[in-house]
Structure formats: structure tokens, C-alpha cells
C-alpha positions in Angstrom: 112.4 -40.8 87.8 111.6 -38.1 85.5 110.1 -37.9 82.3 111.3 -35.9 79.2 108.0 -34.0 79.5 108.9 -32.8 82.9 112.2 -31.5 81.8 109.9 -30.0 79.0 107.1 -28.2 81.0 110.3 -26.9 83.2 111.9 -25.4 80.4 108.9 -23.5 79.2 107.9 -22.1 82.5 111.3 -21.0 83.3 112.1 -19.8 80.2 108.7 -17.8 79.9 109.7 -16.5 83.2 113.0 -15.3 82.0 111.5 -13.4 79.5 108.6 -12.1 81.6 111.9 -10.6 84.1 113.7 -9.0 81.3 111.0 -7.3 79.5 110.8 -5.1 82.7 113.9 -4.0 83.0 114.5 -0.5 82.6 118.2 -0.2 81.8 119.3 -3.2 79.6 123.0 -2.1 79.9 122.7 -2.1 83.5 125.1 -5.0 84.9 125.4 -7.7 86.7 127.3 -8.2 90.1 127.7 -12.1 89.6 129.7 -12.0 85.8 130.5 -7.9 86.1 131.6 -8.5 82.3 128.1 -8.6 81.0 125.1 -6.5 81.0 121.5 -7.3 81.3 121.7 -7.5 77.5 124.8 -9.3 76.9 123.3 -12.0 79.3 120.0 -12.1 77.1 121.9 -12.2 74.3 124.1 -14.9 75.9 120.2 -17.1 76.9 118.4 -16.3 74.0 120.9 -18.4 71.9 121.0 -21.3 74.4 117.7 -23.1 73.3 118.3 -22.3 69.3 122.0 -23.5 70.2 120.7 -27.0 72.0 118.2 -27.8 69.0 121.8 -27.8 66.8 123.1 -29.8 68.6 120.9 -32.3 69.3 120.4 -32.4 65.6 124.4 -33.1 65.5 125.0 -29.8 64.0 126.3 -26.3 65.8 129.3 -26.5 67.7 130.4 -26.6 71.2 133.6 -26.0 73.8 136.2 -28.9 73.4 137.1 -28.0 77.0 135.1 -26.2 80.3 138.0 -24.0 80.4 136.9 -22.7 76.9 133.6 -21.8 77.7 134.2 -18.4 78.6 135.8 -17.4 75.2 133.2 -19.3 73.4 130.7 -17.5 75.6 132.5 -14.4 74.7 132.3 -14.9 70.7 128.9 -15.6 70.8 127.6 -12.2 72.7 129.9 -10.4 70.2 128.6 -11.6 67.0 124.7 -11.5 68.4 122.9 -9.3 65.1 120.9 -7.5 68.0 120.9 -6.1 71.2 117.2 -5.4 71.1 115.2 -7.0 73.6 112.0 -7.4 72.3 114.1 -8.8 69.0 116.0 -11.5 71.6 113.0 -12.3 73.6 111.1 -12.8 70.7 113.5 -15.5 69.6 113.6 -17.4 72.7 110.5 -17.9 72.3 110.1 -19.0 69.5 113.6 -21.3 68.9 112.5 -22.7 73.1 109.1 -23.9 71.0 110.6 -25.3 68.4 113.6 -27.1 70.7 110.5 -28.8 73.1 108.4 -29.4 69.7 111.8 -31.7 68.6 112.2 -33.1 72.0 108.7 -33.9 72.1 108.7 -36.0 69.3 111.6 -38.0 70.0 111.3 -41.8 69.7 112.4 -44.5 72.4 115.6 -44.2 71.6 116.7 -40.3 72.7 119.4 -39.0 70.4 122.6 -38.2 71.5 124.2 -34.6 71.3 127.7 -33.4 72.1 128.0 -30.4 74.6 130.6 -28.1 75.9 133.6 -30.2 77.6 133.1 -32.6 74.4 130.8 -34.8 76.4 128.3 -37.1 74.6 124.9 -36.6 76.6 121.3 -37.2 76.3 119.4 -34.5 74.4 116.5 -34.5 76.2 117.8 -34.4 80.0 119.9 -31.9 78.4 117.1 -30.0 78.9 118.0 -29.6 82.6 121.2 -27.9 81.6 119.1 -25.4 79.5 116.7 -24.9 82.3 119.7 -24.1 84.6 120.7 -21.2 82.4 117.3 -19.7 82.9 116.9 -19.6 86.5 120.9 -18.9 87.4 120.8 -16.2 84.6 117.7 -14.8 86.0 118.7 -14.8 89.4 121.5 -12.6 87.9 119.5 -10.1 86.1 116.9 -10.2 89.4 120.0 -9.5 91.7 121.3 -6.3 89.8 118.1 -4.6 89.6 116.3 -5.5 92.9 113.3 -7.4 91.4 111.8 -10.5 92.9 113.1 -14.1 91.5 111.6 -17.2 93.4 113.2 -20.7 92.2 110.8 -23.8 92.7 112.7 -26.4 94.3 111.7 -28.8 92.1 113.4 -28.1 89.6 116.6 -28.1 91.3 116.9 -32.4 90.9 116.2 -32.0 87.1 119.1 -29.3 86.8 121.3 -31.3 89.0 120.4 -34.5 86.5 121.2 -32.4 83.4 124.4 -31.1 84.5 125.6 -34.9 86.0 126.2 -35.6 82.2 128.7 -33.4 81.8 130.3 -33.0 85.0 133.0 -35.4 85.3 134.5 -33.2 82.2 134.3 -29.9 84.1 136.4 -31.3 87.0 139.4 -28.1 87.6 142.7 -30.0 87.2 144.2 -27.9 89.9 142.2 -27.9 93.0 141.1 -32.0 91.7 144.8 -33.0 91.6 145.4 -36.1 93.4 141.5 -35.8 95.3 139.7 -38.7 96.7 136.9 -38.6 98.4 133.2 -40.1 98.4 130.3 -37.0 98.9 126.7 -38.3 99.6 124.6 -35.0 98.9 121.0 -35.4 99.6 118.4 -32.6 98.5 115.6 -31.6 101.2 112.3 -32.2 101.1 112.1 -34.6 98.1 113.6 -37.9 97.4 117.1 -37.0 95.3 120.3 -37.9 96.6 123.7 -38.7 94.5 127.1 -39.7 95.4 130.2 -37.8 93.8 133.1 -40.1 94.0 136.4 -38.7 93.4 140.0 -40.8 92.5 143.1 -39.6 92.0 140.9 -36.3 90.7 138.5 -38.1 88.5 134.9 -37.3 89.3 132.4 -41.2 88.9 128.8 -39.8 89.7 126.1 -42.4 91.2 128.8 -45.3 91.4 127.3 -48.8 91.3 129.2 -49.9 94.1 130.5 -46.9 95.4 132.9 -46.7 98.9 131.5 -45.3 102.3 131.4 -41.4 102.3 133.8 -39.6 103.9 131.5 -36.5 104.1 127.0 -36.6 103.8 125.9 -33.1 102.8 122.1 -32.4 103.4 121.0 -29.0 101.5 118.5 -27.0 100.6 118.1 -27.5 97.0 117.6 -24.2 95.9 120.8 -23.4 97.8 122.5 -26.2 95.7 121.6 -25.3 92.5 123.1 -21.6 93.2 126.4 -23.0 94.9 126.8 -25.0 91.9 127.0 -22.2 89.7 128.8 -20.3 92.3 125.9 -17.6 93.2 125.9 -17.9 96.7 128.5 -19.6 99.5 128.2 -22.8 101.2 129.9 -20.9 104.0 126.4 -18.5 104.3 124.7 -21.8 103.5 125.7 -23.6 106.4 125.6 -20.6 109.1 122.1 -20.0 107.7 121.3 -23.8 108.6 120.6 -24.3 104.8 122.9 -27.1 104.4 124.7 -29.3 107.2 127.5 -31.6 106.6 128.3 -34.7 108.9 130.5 -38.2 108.7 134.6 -38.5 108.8 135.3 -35.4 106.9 132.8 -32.9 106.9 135.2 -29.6 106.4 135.0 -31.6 102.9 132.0 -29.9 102.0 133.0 -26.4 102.2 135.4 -26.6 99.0 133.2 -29.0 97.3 132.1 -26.5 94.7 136.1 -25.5 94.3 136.4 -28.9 92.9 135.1 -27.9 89.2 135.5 -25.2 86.8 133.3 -22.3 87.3 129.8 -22.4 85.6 
């Protein structure tokens, strides 16, 4: 189990970390191989709004992406209107909305508010946390990767990522590649304790079913490996010739496409 002040201390030493990466970076319009679209500013611009954005919402204000498949346009929007592509200016806000967004958290009661989120899901607001914290560390993998600087992800993080995003996955399942899927995933995260069951029916996703059926595919992974092949930064091909995941049981050529199955992060 984790607390909200795990999700907490993770979001404030990734994002801190974030920051620390961008501030050293020479060329801020320099971009980056994994969304060639954006620059290392347009992606700043695109994090600095994320923790401002989540305190919105989990005070039921802002707005957010009816549908995944909107995200990108929504995305899109936001970098264009941004009132600066300074970097001090954008880190500097980060900062400061990221304190006042765990400050809120912090205080919440026993009962944890609700917020919507993009895919129009209703989720927690403080494991949402997890979603925010995945942003960090995928986005500054990204900025690492296009100018050759050093970005180490804690695997512990990874399970409070995957928690935050299990709220709004079933809503980000691609209608295309889902139609007519079933099948029962057990993925189990090395060297710790997590491991979740994606069961798919007739292409809808059920995560952690009570009484779910047997898997036709177990997945054992790395979890820094999984929480970049969820966000499709690195291929669960490479990931199994490495030996950093290795899939067993009645259908293991399952796993490969696994990642195909939703619409891209």
C-alpha cells in the first residue's frame, strides 16, 4: 500500500529533478527524438502546466480531454498559448504551482476528492499524483535522450506511476487494435512486491479483477522498463532480448503487442 505522502515526496523529487535537467540545457529549441514535434521548450512548457493544471482540477475547475484520442490537440493548444518560452520563467512556475498542488494534497481529509482527467475519467486526486509524476520522469527521459545527459529512474516509483495511470486506463483502450480482444495479462514488477492483472473482454480493459480468469500470458519485467514501454519510449521486443522482461503461460507472443492495445501516451 502507498500513502498519499509517498506519491507526494515522489512528485517533488522528480519534479525538482526535471527542473535541475532543463536548467542545463544549452539549446532549449533543440528537439526531441521521442515526440519530434516539440522542443526542449515546448515539452517544458507542456510539464510546467501539468502540476498548476492537476490543482484545477482537483479543485473541480480547469478542463480536460473528453477522449485519449484528443489529448494531442489539447496538448497542442496548451504549448501554443503558453505566455513564455523562458525557462527560468517555466521552471520557476513549476515550482512553485508543484508546492502549492502537494500543500492541497497534503491537507486533504479522509475522504480524498475526486477530479476528472483526460479520457473524462473520475479519479482520485491524490494518486493522481502518480500520473503527474509519470510526466516528469518520461518527459525527462525525453529531454535527457536528445541532448546526451544522464537520467536514472528509481524503480520505485515505477508501481506508484503504474497505480496513477490504472485510473484512467480502461478509457485509453485504442478501439482498433482492442476490437473484439480477450485476454487475462498477469504483469509482475521485479524486485518488489507489485503485480496487476489486465483483463480484457470483447476489447474492454477490467484492471485487478476480483475474481479474475486464469492468464493466458504472465509478464515478469523490469519496472523501469515498464513504465517506459507504457509510454512507448523503449520496445518490449529490446526488452525481452535484453532479458529485461520474460513472458510465459498459454500465450505468451501476447505480450509483445500489449502496449499496442491503448492509445499512445
Amino acid at each position: 500500500m502507498f500513502s498519499r505522502f509517498d506519491y507526494i515526496d515522489a512528485a517533488r523529487e522528480t519534479g525538482a529533478r526535471f527542473v535541475e535537467l532543463v536548467r542545463t540545457v544549452d539549446d532549449p529549441e533543440t528537439r526531441l527524438p521521442a515526440t519530434p514535434s516539440w522542443t526542449v521548450a515546448d515539452c517544458l512548457g507542456h510539464v510546467s502546466s501539468a502540476p498548476g493544471r492537476h490543482l484545477d482540477l482537483a479543485r473541480g475547475e480547469g478542463s480536460w480531454s473528453l477522449r485519449a484520442t484528443d489529448l494531442p490537440d489539447f496538448n497542442a493548444k496548451q504549448i501554443a498559448n503558453l505566455p513564455t518560452r523562458d525557462v527560468t520563467l517555466l521552471t520557476e512556475k513549476l515550482l512553485d504551482d508543484l508546492d502549492c498542488l502537494l500543500d492541497e494534497v497534503t491537507h486533504f481529509g479522509a475522504r480524498v476528492p475526486l477530479m476528472k482527467f483526460d479520457g473524462d475519467r473520475c479519479i482520485r486526486a491524490d494518486a493522481a499524483l502518480g500520473i503527474l509524476i509519470g510526466e516528469f520522469v518520461v518527459h525527462g527521459h525525453d529531454v535527457a535522450s536528445a541532448v546526451g545527459a544522464v537520467w536514472d529512474i528509481d524503480p520505485a516509483i515505477a508501481p506508484l506511476v503504474a497505480r496513477g495511470r490504472h485510473q484512467i486506463l480502461p478509457d485509453w483502450v485504442d478501439e482498433t487494435t482492442c476490437d473484439g480482444h480477450s485476454a487475462t495479462y498477469d504483469i509482475r514488477l521485479r524486485g518488489c512486491t507489485e503485480r496487476f492483472v489486465y483483463e480484457f473482454t470483447d476489447g474492454r480493459l477490467e484492471i485487478d479483477p476480483s475474481d479474475p480468469r486464469p492468464p493466458d500470458v504472465h509478464i515478469s519485467i523490469d519496472p523501469v522498463v515498464a513504465l517506459l514501454a507504457a509510454y512507448g519510449r523503449t520496445s518490449p521486443t529490446w526488452a525481452a532480448l535484453t532479458g529485461r522482461a520474460f513472458a510465459w503461460g498459454g500465450r505468451p507472443w501476447l505480450a509483445a503487442s500489449l502496449h499496442r492495445r491503448f492509445v499512445p501516451a
